[in-house]
N, C-alpha and C positions, 0 to 999 in steps of 0.2 A: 545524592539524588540522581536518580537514571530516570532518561526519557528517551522511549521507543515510537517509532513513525513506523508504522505496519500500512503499506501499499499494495492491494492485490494485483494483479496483473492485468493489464487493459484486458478488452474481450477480443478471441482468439477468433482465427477464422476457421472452415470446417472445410474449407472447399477443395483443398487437396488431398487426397490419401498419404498423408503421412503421417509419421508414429505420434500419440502423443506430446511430447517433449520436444519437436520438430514445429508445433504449429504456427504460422506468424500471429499478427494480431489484424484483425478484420478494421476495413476503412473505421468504420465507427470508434472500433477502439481504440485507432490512433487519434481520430479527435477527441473520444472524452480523455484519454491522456492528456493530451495538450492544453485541453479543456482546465482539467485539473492544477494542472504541473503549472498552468498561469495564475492558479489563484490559492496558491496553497502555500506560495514564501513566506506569509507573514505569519505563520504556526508555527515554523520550524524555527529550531534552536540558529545559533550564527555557527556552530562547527558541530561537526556530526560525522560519522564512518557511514559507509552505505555497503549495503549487504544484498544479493540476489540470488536468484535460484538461477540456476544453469539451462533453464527451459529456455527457450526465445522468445514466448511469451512474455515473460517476466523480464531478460534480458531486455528485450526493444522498450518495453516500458519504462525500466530503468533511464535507457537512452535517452528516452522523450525528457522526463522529468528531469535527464543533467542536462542538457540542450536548453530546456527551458529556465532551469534554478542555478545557470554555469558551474552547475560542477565538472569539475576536470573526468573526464572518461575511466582515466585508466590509474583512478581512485576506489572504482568499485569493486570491491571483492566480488567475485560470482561462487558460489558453491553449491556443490551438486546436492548437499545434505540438505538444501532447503529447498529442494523438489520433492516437497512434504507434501500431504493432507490432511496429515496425523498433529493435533495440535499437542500432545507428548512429547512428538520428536520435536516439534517447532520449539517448546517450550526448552526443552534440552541444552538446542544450540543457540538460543536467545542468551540464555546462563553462563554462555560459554565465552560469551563476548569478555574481552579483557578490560579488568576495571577502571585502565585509562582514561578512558572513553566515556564518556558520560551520555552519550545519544547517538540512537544508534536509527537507523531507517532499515527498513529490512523491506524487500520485494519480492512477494511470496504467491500462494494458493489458498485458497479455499477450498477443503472444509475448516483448515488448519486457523486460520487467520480470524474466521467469526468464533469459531469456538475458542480461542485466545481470549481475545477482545474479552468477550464472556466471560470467560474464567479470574483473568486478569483485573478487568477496568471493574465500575462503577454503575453503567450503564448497558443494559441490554439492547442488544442489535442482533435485528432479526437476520440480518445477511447483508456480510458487505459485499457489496455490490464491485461487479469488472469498474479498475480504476478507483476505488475506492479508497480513502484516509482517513486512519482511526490512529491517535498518536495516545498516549499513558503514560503517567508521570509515576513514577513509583520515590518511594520517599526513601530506599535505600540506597547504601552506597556502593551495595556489590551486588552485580547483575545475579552472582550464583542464590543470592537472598531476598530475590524480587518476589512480591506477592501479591498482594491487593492492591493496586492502584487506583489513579484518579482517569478516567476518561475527559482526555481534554480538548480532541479538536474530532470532529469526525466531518467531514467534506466528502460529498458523493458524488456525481455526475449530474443526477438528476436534481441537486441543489441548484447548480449553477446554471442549469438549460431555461430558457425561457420559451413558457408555451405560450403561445396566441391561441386570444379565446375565440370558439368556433365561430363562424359567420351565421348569425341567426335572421341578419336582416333588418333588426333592430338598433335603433340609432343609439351610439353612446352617449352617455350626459358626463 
């Protein structure tokens, strides 16, 4: 049995001219990270490898969610190969994982990551959302023969925010 934790990358900020692959993550998306990364321990397996893209996007979010889930830091593989949007390549190097390993969390991109999700799980999702967690339970035993799985947890930001309803003036009962 393999189980995959697919996290896209908190949401980036815009506001300095830098490449790409350089961008931080904007105030917000470091609170929905945190957001997230607080309410998301009880879906994950108790051992697991953690996997990320070499972006800083994706990097800092990583951070958050081991800050928040005490993973040890300098546990995370980072690779450049998962500065993907191609959900082929994503697929690729998911397979590549070594079959030690039974769960695997990967911190990735979109468009790579919804169309995964899609291909892979059970469930259709329109678009995982910055910060988003979609985890898959797949019933084999070697990542390289993963295929249909089961969508098992999907946590988004906008799960966990709580709106207050508009001020209309009217008394609540």
């Amino acid at each position: 049995m393999k189980n995959l934790i697919l996290i896209r990358h908190a949401k980036s900020s815009w506001d300095a001219p830098l490449i790409d692959k350089d961008r931080p993550l904007s105030k917000r998306g470091i609170n929905d990270a945190h957001l997230v990364a607080d309410n998301v321990e009880g879906s994950l397996p108790q051992q697991y490898i953690v996997w990320s893209s070499t972006a800083q996007r994706a990097k800092n979010t990583a951070y958050i969610f081991a800050e928040n889930l005490s993973i040890p830091v300098e546990t995370i593989v980072f690779k450049d190969d998962l500065y993907t949007f191609d959900e082929k390549k994503l697929e690729k190097i998911i397979k590549s994982c070594d079959d030690q390993f039974d769960n695997l969390i990967l911190f990735g991109h979109n468009d790579a990551i919804t169309n995964f999700v899609n291909t892979f799980g059970n469930r259709d999702i329109d678009n995982v959302p910055t910060s988003g967690v979609v985890s898959l339970h797949f019933d084999q035993d070697n990542w390289k023969d993963i295929r249909k799985g089961r969508t098992e947890t999907v946590l988004f930001p906008s799960d966990l925010k709580k709106y207050d309803p508009p001020l209309t003036g009217q008394p609540v009962h």
